[in-house]
N, C-alpha and C positions, 0 to 999 in steps of 0.2 A: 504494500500500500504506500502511495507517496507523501502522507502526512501522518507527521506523531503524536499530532495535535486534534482534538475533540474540532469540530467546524465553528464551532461558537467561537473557538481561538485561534483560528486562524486570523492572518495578514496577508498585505498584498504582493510583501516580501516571499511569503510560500508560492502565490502563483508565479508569480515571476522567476521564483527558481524551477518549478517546471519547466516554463517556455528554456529557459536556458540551457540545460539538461535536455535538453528536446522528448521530454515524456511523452511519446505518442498515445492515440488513444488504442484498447487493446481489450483484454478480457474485464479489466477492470476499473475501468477508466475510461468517460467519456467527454467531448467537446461540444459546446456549442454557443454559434456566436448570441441566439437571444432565444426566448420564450414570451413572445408579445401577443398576451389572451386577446387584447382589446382589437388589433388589425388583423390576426387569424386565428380566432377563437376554438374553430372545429379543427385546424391539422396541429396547434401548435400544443391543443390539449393530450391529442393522439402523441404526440413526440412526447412529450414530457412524461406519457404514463408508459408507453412503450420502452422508454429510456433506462424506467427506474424498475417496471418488473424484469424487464433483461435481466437487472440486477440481483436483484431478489432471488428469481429462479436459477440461478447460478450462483458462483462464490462470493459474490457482493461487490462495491466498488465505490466508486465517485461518479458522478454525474456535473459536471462545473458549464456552466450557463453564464455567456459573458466574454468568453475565451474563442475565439476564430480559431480555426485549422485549415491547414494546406495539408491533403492526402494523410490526416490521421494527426500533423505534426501542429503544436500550440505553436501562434505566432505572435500575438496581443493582447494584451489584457488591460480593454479598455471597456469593459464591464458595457451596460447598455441600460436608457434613462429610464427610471423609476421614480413615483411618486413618493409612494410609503412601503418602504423592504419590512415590514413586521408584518401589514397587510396582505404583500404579496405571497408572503409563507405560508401565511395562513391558508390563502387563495389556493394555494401549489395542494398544501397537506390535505385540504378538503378537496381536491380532484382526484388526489393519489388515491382515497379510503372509499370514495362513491363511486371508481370506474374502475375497480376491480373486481376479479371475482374467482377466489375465494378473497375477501376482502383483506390488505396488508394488517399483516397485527402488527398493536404499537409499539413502539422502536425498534423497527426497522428500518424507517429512516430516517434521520433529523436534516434540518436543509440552516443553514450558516449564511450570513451575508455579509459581504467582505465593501466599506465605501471605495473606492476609484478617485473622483472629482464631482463636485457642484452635485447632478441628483444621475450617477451612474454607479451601478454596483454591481457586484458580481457575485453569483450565488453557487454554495458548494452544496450536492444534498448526497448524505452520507448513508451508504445501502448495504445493511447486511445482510446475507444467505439467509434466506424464510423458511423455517421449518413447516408453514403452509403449503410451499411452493409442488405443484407448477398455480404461476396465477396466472389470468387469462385480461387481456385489456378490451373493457366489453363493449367500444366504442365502432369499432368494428371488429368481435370476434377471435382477436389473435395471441399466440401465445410468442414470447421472445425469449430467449436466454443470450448466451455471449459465446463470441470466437474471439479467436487471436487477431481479429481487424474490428471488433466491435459488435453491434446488437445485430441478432438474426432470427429470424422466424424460424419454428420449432413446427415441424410436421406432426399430422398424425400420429406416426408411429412413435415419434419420439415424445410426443405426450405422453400418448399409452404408458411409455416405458418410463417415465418420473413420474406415475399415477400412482402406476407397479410400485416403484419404487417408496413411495410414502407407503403405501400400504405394509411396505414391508417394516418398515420404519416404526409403524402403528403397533404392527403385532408384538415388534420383537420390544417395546415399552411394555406390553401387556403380560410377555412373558417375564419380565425384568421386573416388574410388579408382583408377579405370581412368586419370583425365587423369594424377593425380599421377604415376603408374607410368610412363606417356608421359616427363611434363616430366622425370622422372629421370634418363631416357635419350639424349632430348636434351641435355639440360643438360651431360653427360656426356659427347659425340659418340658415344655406342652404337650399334649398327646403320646406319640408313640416315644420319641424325646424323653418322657418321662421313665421312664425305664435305662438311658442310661448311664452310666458310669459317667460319676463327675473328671472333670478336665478338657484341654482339647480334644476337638473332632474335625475331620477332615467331609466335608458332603460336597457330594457330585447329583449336579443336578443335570437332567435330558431331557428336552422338552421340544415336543414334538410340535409346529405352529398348527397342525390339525386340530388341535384343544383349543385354539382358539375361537368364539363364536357357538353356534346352535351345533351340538355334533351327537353323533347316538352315542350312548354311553356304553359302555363292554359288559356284560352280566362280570360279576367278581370271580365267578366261578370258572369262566372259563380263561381266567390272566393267566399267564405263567407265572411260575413262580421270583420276585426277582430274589437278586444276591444282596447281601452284603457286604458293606465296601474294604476288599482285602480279605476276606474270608470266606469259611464255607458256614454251611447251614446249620444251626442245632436245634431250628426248628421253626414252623411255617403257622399262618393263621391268616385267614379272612375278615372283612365285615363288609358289608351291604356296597361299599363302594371302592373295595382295595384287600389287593391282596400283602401281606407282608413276612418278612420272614428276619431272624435272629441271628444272632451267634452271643452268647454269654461267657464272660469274663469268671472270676474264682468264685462267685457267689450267684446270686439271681438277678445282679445286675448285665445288662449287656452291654459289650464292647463295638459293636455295629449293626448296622439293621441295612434292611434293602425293603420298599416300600414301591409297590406298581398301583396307582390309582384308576377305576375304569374312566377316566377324561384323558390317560394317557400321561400325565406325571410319574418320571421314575425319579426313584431318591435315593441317592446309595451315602450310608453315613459310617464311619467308624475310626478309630483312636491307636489298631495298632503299629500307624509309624512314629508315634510320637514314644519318646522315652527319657530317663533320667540318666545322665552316663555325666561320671567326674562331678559330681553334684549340679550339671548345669545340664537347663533341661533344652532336649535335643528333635530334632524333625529328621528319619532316618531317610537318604536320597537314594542309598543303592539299593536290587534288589537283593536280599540275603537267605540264607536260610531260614531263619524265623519268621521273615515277613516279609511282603514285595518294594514297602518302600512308598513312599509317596507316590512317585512318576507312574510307577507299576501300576499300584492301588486305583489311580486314577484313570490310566488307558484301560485297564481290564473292568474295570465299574463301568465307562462307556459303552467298551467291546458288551459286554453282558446288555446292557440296555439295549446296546441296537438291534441283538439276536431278537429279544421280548419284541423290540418295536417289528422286524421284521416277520415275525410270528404272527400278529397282529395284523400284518398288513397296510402300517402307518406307512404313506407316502408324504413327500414334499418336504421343504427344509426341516431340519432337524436341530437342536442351539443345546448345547449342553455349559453349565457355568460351575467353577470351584470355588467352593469357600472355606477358610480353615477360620474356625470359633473357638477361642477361650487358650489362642495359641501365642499370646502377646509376646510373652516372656521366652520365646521358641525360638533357636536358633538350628540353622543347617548341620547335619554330620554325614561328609559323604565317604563314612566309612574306613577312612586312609588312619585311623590310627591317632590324628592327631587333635590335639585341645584346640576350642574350635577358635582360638586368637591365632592359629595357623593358617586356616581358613580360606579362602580367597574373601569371601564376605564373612562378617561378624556383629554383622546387626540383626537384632531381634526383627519379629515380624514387626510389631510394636502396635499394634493393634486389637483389640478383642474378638474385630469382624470381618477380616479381609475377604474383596472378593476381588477373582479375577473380570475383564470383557468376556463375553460370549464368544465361544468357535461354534460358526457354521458349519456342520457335519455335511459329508456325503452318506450313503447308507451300508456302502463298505465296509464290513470289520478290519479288512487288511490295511488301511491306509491311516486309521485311528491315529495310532502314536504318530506319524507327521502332521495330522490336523491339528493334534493335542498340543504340538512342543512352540506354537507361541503363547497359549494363554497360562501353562506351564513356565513359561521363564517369566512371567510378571511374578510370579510368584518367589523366584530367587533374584530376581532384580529387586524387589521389595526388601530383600536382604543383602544388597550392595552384591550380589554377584553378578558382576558385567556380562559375562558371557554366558548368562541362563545355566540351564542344567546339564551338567556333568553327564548326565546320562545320553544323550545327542551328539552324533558328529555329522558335519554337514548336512543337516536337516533330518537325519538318519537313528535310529532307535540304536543304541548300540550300549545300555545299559545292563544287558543280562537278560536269561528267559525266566517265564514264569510256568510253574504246572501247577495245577490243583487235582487230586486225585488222579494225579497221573495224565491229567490231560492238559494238550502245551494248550497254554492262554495269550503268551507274548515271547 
């Protein structure tokens, strides 16, 4: 962007080092030498709105009014006469809000007026990317977004396809809503939660965008059964809307659970990477004999979901999210032996709630672990390890295998 300044602060010193710099106009950044409603009311309104949802429906930008160009290039900034600039903003902001459609939400864009001489000004109006967008300019019908030479009309299909797009945008808020409502609960020991063993927990969540909206629900009876995360079964149970299944720790408390909803919610929860080693409490990275390990834990809790989803017959994106709870004080052990001030990173998670972004699944169990290994290295860059997890080499699983009863998992 060519200012570091809010529009309200700018000067005339800022345009003029544009022309200087010869900042042509581009994806985000536009010229123009006036906008006079009162001598061409009908095209100059159509410019001014088509100008600024370009804007909008793209990365966002400048729109500066006032300013000449030759082939793209600022040459003058001899602003153009105005009566009263507080009026005309108002004027500009009230065309912007009644000639759209979905209508611009507020601040998105604020519009600046810079004096010139005697009654000449030049006007910046500043456009951020609209989480509405696409909007459509309803004076005649058109939608615009931006190229590398400036504002272009948006076809058909290319509506369609940032419709798509929000849509998608929509759901995956809705699933990101649904995790948080989960981790709540958890966090919390609520429900099924209540049952287990105090400390950190590691949950994998997989979430099918088919759960979103009106959908038939699955009878309970006929889900599979899911896993718990890192382990095997010690025992299964239903109710009217989910199937779920155990593993117990040295008492009646459990150490993870695996939870299949009929809306298509799977949950895989459980605590055995985490451990106390040298009195400092540790997040296991490799997989070992006693346990798979975070990395592991987490691909084969996926791997295991997609089977279920595929069982099912869930089609269409798929979003799965990690969150480790009550894991503040947690730092990495990637097994080497050594106190973790050796470490390459040696910062705690330092949180009670971390979560990773969502990875977008394919429906492949084979390709899992590279889907997996970037929302996995948020999780050790959260812990000052620059180069993610130890378990990965060039994009590649190379961490160790996993079996469970004898069958390979990873």
């Amino acid at each position: 962007m060519p200012f570091d300044s809010s529009v309200d602060d700018l000067s005339l010193e800022d345009i003029h080092d544009l022309i200087d710099q010869g900042v042509d106009e581009g994806k985000t950044i536009e010229y123009k030498r006036e906008l006079n409603l009162n001598r061409y009311p009908a095209k100059h309104k159509q410019t001014l709105v088509g100008k600024v949802i370009s804007l909008a429906n793209d990365d966002g930008g400048y729109c500066i009014v006032g300013v000449d160009e030759d082939c793209g290039v600022p040459q003058h900034a001899e602003g153009f006469e105005v009566d009263d600039p507080d009026t005309l903003k108002e004027q500009w902001g009230s065309i912007l809000r009644t000639n759209t459609d979905p209508q611009l939400p507020p601040g998105v864009f604020d519009i600046g007026s810079i004096h010139v001489t005697d009654n000449n000004y030049i006007f910046v109006i500043e456009v951020d990317q609209s989480w509405r967008a696409p909007h459509r300019e309803t004076m005649n019908n058109s939608f615009y977004a931006r190229s590398p030479t400036g504002k272009v009309e948006l076809t058909v299909e290319e509506v369609r396809h940032r419709i798509l797009g929000t849509e998608k945008l929509d759901m995956l808020e809705e699933l990101k809503q649904l995790r948080d409502d989960r981790i709540g609960l958890i966090h919390n020991r609520d429900g099924l939660a209540s049952a287990l063993e105090p400390g950190a927990m590691t949950v994998v969540h997989v979430l099918p965008t088919a759960m979103i909206g009106d959908i038939d629900h699955i009878p309970a009876s006929t889900l599979p059964v899911p896993k718990p995360l890192g382990d095997t079964i010690n025992g299964d149970d239903m109710t009217a809307e989910a199937r779920y299944a155990w593993t117990r720790g040295g008492g009646d408390d459990w150490y993870a659970y695996g939870l299949l909803r009929n809306d298509g919610l799977y949950e895989a929860v459980g605590n055995r990477m985490f451990s106390l080693w040298n009195d400092e409490s540790m997040i296991q990275a490799k997989v070992s004999r006693q346990n798979m390990g975070l990395d592991a834990s987490i691909i084969v809790g996926v791997q295991r979901a997609l089977s279920a989803f595929e069982e099912l017959g869930f089609t269409g994106p798929i979003y799965t999210f990690i969150s480790l709870l009550d894991a503040a004080e947690y730092k990495l052990d990637d097994s080497r032996g050594l106190p973790s001030t050796f470490l390459p990173g040696n910062r705690t998670i330092g949180t009670d709630v971390f979560t990773t972004p969502p990875a977008e699944l394919t429906t492949s169990t084979d390709t899992i672990a590279t889907e997996l290994e970037p929302i996995i290295n948020t999780i050790y860059h959260q812990m000052s390890w620059e180069d993610g997890s130890p378990n990965y080499t060039d994009g590649e699983w190379t961490g160790g295998s996993v079996k469970i009863n004898s069958k390979q998992l990873l």
